[in-house]
N, C-alpha and C positions, 0 to 999 in steps of 0.2 A: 683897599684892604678887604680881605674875605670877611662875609658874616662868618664865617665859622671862626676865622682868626679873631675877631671881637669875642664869640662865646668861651673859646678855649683860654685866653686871658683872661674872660670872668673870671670860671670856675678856677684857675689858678690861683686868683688873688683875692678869692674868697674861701680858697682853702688853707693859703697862707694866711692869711688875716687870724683864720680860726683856730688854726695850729699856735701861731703865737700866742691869743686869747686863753688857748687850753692850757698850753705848757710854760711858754717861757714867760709871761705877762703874769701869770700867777706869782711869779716871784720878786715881782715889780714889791711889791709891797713887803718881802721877808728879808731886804737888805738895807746898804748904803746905797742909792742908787743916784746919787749929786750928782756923778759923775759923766752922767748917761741919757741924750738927750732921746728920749723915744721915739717923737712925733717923726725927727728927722730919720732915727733907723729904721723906723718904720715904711718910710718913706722911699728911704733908698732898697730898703726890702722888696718891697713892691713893685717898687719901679725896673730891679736889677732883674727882677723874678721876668715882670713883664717884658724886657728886651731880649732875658735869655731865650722863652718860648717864641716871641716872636721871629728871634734868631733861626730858630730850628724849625719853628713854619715856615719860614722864606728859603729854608736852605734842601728839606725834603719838599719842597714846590718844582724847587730850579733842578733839582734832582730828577726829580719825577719827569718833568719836560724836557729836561735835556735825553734821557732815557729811550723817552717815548714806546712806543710800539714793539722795540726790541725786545720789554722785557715780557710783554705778551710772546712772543715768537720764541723767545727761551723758553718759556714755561712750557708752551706746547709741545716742543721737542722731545720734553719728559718722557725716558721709557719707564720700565718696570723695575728700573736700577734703583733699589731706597739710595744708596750711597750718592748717584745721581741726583735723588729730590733732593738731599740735606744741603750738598753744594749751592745749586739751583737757588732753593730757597731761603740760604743765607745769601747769596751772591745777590738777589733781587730784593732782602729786605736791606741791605746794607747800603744797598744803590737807593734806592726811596724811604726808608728809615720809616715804613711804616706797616707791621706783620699785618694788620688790621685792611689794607689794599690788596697782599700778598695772600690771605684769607679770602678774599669777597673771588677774587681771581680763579683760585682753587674751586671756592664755591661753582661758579660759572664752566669749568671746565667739566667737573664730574655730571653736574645738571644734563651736558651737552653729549655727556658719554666720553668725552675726550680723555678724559684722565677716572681712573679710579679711586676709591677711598684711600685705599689701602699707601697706592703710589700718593695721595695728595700728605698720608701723614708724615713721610719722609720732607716734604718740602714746607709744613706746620713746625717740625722740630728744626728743620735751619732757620726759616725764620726766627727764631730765640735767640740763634747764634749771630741775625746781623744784627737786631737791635743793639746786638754791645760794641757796635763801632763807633756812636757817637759817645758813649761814657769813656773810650778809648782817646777818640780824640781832643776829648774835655781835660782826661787827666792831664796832658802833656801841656797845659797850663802855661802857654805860650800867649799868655793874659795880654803882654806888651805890645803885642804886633796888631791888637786887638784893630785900633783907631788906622792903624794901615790899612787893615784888611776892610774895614768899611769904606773907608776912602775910594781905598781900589777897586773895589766891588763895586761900589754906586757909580765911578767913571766908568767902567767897561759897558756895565749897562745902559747907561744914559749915552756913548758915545757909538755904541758898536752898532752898526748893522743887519749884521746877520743874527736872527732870530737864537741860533746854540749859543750864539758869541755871548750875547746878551743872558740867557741862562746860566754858562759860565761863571757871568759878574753877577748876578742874586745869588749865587753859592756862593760865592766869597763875600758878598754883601751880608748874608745871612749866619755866615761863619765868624765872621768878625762883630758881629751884635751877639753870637752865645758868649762869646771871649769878654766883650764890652759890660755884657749883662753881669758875669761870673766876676766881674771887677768891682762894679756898682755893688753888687750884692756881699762880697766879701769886706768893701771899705765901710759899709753899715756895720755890718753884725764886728768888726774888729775891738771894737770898746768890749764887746764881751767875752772878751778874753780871759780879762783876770776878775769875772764881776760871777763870783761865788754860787749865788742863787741858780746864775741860769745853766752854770757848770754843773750843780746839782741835777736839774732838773734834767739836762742832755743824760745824767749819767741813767736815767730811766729805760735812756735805748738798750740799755746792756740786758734786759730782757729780751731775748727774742723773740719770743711769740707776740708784745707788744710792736716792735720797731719791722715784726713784717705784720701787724695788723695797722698799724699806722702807715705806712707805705702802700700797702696793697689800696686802702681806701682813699688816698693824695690818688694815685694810677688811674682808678676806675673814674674820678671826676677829672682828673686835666687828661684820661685818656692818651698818655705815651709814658712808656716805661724810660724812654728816652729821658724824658723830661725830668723824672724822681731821682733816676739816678744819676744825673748831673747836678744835681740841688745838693744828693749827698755827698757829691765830689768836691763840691763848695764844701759844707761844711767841714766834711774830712779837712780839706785845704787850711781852715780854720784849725784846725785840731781838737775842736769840739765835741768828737763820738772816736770813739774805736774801731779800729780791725774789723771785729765781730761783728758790732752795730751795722755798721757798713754795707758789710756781705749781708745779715738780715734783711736791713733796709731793701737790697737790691733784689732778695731772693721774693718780698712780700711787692715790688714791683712788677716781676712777672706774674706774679697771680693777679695783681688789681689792673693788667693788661688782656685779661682773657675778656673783661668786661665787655669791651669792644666789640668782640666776636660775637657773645651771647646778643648784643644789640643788634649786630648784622644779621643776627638770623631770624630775628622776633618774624613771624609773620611771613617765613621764607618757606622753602621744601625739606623735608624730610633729610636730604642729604645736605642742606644748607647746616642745619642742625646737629646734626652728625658731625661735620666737618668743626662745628664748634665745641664742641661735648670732648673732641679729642682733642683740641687746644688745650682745654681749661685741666682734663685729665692729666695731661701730660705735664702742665706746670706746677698744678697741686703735687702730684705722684715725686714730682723730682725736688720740690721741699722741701716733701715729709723725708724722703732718703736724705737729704743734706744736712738737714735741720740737727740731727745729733752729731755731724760733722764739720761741723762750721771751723772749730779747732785747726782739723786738719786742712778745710780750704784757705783758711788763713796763713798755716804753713807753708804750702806750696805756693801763696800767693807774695809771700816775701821771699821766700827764694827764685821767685820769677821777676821779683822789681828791681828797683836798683836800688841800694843802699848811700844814706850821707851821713857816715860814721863823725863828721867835720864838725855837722851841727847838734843841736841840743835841744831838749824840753819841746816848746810848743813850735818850735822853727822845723827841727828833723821831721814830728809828725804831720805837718804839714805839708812836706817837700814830699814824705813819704807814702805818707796814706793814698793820696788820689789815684797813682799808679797801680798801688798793692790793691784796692777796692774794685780798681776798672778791669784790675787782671783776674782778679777773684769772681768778678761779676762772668766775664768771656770765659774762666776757668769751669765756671760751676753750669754752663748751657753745653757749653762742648762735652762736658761728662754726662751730664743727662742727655745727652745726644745718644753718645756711644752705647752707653748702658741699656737705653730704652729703646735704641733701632729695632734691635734683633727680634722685640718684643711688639712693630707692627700692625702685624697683624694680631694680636693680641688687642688691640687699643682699637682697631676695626671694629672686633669681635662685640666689646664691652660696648663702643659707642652704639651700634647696630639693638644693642638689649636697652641701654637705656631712652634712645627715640626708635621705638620698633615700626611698622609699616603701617600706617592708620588703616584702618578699615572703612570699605566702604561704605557711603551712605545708603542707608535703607530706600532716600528719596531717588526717584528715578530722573530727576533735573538732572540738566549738566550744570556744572558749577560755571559760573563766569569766568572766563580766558583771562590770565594774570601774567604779565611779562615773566621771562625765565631770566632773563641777560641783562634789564635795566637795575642796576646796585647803582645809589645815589653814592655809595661811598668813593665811586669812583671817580664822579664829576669833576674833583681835585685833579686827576693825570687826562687831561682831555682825549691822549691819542689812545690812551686804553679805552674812554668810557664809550669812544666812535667807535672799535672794534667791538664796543658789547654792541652798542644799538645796530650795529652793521649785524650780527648776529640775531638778533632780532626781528631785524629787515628779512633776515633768510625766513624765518616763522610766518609773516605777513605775506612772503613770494609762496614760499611753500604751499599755503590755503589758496592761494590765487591759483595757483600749479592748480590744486585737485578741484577747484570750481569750473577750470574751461576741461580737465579729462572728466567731470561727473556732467559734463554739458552733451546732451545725447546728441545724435544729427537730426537736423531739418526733418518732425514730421509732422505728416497730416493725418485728417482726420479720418483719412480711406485708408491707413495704414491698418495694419491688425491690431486688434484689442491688447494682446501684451505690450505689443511695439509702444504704443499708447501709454499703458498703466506708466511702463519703465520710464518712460519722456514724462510725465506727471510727478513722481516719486524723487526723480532724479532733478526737476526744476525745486522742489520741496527742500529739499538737502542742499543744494546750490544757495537757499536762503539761508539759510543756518549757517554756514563757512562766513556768508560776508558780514553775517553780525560780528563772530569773531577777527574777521581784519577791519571793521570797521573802529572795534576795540583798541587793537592793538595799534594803528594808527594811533589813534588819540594818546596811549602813552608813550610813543615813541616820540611826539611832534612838543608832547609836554618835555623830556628825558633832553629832547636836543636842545628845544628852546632854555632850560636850564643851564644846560651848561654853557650857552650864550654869556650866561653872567659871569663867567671863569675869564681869565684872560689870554683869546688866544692868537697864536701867530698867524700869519694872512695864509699859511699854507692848512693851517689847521680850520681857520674860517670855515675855508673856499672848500674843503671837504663835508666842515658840517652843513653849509648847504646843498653841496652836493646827496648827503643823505636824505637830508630831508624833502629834497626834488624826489628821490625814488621812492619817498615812503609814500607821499603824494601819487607819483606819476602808479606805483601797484594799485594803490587806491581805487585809484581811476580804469583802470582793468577791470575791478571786481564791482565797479557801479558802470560801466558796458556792459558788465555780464547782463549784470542782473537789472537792467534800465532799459537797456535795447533788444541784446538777444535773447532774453527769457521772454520782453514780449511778441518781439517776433516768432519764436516758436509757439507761444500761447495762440496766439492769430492763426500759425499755421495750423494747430490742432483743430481748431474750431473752422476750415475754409475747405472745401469740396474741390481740392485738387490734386493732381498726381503731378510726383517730380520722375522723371524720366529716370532709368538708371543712367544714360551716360552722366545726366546733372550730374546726379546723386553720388556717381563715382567722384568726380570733382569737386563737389563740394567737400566730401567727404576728406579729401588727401587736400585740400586749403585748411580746411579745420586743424587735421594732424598736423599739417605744415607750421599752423600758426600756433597751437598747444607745445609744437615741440624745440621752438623757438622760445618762446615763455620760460618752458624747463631749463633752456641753457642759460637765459638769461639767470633767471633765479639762481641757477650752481654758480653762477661766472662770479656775484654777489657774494656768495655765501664762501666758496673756496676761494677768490682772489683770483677767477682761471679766465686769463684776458683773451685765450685761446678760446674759450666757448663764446666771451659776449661777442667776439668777429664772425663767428659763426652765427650769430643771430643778424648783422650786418648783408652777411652771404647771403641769407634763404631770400633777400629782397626777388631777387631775378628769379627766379624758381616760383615765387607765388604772385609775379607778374605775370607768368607763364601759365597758372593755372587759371588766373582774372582774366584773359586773355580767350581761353579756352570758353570760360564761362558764357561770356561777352559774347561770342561765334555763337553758341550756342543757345543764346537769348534770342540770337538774331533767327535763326531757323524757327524758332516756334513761335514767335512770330505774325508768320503769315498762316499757321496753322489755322485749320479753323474752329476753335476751341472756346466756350462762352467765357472761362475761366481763363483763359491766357491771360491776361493782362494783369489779374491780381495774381496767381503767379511767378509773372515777370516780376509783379514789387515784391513779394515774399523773398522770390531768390536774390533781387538786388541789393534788398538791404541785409539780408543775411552775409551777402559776401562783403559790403558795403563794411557791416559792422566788424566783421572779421578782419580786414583791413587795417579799422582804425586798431583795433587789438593789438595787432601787429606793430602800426607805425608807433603807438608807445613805447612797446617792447623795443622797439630799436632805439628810442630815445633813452629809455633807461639804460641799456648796453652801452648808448655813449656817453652818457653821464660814467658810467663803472668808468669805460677806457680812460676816459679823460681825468678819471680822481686815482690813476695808475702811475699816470704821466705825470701827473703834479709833485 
């Protein structure tokens, strides 16, 4: 079981614990309470509370995993259609039931240029609209099937095979402990049915400025909107709160969900920030418009439910409410949907004023290289968190990229003085790149090693190794560079020799040859394009062909009679020597890509 699954049941059942303490425990003492044994509903409070979140961790896990990678590759697809985002971004928070993933995502896309603000707040406002699919499927209170559903969930898993199969049965394993949980929880609190005091005190929600300030702050520490508003589907079930209460509860849910965001972006980028600013806009804004409408979403919410004119008193409002709640809740994010699309770029405009463009620093340092693509929030869906560090990886190829194009050719010390300064200046700057990969390295290898602690399938494994081979094996490029051939050019500058043009041409097009293998390498990584890494497969013959030449022509000078031949010959050999090895990693990396294509 995840640490995060341990922390998120804390805070839940020490936020229930404290809710009780505040409200309904206060009236422990202002009745008859014979009748009503605490410790035990306290107990099963806890306990139902604890099954139902654990429910909906294990069932947005198996979600998330069965998903995988797809729902990165929808996302991407996003044009500049808002109507577009809103689908999108309901359709992938409803599929992993967590806006807070569907956020960090966004985050990552506009970082990367791939997606704009503007287009990310269209798939911010669907997100609102998927979280209401688990308070949807909570209503429908098919509590009985509950002990099935675990049954059959734990066999599919425990017996199945194939990795989705298995996924499959934690969604239904996970779905049948929300149902099991909502059972436990309702058989506790059921004594308090007819026990006055605590009737009283529920009727407190009928404020709603209190019951979304109590909801919003339950949100912000158990951290899913999902979660509150199944708690008040429970009650409702009870017939404990009202209509109105209800819809408050769920409306102060979305605002103690924006929390989330604001934590993903503590310490991020400017448009990390941004991208949260219009979350939190968007769910405050839609509120304050509702807030003096609740009336009316309650009307449309009963005439969207279904009616049990059959039953009576606290039996009808409980058959009833859950429905009318869960549809009021999806009623009242689809309308702030519509209302607030058109408006955008508006919510662009606003986020853009309230985090504006920092200003530079006065200090002429460069700041420390900071990952763009590693979001821990992500560690939870593994095959997303591989495409960010895979994104990453392209940042680390990238730097390696302009360290062998800022690596000058072979020269010496008889070359001309600018020739000279530029091979000086350019070995300077080639130092500088590898601090930065040798950074980025280090939190990629930390990024991947973490989510070793996730559980994942042998095809997901065998990938994160595979990653991690390449973040290595670039590594290893830019300590050639700067290990071998920075000192062999240092040697050359300081040695009283002349390289021939024919060399020199040669060497020259081995260099390009192996720099522009590098580059394909690196795109093949970064787009997916299994068409370029064979192309770096290819150039083998072609720079056998130029080793070749080399080699001939090592042979001719030779017999020259030159005091300097010899040192020379070792300049130009390990020069091509090193460029070689350059190369044969580069092809190693290209078949680690092919190979993690095929898998």
């Amino acid at each position: 079981m995840h640490l995060t699954i341990f922390s998120n049941i804390f805070r839940a059942k020490l936020v229930a614990l404290l809710f009780l303490l505040c409200s309904p425990l206060v009236w422990a003492a202002q009745g008859n309470a014979e009748n009503i044994q605490y410790p035990s509903m306290i107990m099963g409070l806890l306990g139902g509370l604890a099954l139902f979140l654990y429910g909906m961790d294990k069932m947005s896990n198996a979600l998330k995993s069965a998903a995988g990678s797809r729902l990165k590759t929808l996302l991407a697809k996003l044009t500049t259609n808002r109507v577009a985002g809103v689908l999108t971004g309901a359709g992938i928070t409803a599929t992993i039931q967590s806006s807070s993933v569907t956020t960090v995502l966004l985050i990552g896309f506009i970082s990367a240029g791939l997606m704009s603000l503007a287009q990310a707040t269209g798939v911010i406002m669907g997100a609102n609209i998927g979280t209401t699919v688990t308070a949807q499927i909570v209503a429908f209170k098919i509590t009985k099937a509950a002990y099935v559903m675990v049954a059959a969930g734990f066999l599919t898993q425990f017996i199945a095979k194939a990795d989705q199969t298995k996924h499959y049965g934690n969604m239904l394993f996970g779905l049948g402990l929300i149902f099991l949980g909502m059972n436990v929880m309702s058989d506790a609190m059921s004594p308090l049915r007819d026990y006055q005091p605590f009737i009283d005190a529920m009727a407190t929600m009928d404020n709603p400025l209190l019951a979304i300030l109590l909801a919003a702050l339950f949100t912000a520490l158990v951290q899913s909107s999902s979660a509150t508003t199944g708690i008040v589907i429970v009650l409702a079930g009870q017939g404990f709160i009202s209509l109105e209460s209800g819809i408050a509860l769920a409306m102060g849910a979305n605002i103690g969900t924006c929390v989330t965001a604001l934590l993903a972006a503590i310490g991020k980028s400017r448009e990390a920030k941004q991208t949260a600013s219009i979350h939190v806009l968007f769910n405050i804004i839609g509120v304050m418009i509702w807030l003096p409408l609740i009336s009316l979403l309650s009307d449309w919410s009963v005439a969207l439910s279904p009616a049990y004119p059959q039953l009576t008193g606290v039996d009808r409002l409980g058959a009833e409410l859950p429905r009318q709640i869960a549809n009021a809740n999806t009623l009242f994010n689809v309308l702030n949907t519509l209302v607030m699309l058109p408006f955008a770029g508006g919510f662009v405009w606003l986020a853009k004023k309230i985090v504006p463009r920092s200003k530079k620093p006065l200090s002429s340092e460069k700041p420390i290289i900071t990952p763009k693509y590693l979001a821990k929030e992500l560690l939870m869906t593994p095959d997303i968190a591989m495409d960010q560090a895979q994104l990453e990886i392209g940042r680390i190829g990238r730097r390696v990229c302009n360290m062998m194009n800022t690596l000058p050719p072979l020269t010496s010390k008889l070359a001309s003085q600018p020739q000279r300064d530029a091979a000086i200046a350019a070995l300077k700057q080639i130092d500088e790149i590898e601090n930065q990969v040798d950074a980025l390295h280090g939190h990629i290898l930390f990024y991947l090693g973490r989510l070793r602690k996730e559980p994942l399938s042998h095809a997901q494994s065998q990938r994160q190794m595979a990653l991690i081979s390449m973040t290595d094996q670039l590594e290893s490029i830019a300590d050639l560079i700067t290990n071998t051939l920075i000192p062999i050019m240092e040697k050359s500058l300081n040695a009283d020799i002349t390289i021939s043009n024919k060399m020199r041409t040669t060497l020259d097009a081995m260099q390009e040859k192996v720099t522009h293998a590098l580059l394909d390498c690196v795109n093949a990584i970064r787009r997916g394009d299994n068409k370029r890494a064979k192309q770096v497969l290819h150039a083998k013959r072609e720079l056998n062909a130029l080793l070749d030449k080399v080699l001939a022509h090592q042979a001719e000078r030779l017999v020259e009679d030159d005091a300097n031949r010899l040192q020379l010959f070792s300049i130009e050999m390990e020069w091509t020597e090193s460029l070689k090895r350059v190369y044969t990693v580069t092809k190693r990396i290209a078949k680690l890509h092919l190979r993690e294509k095929e898998a």
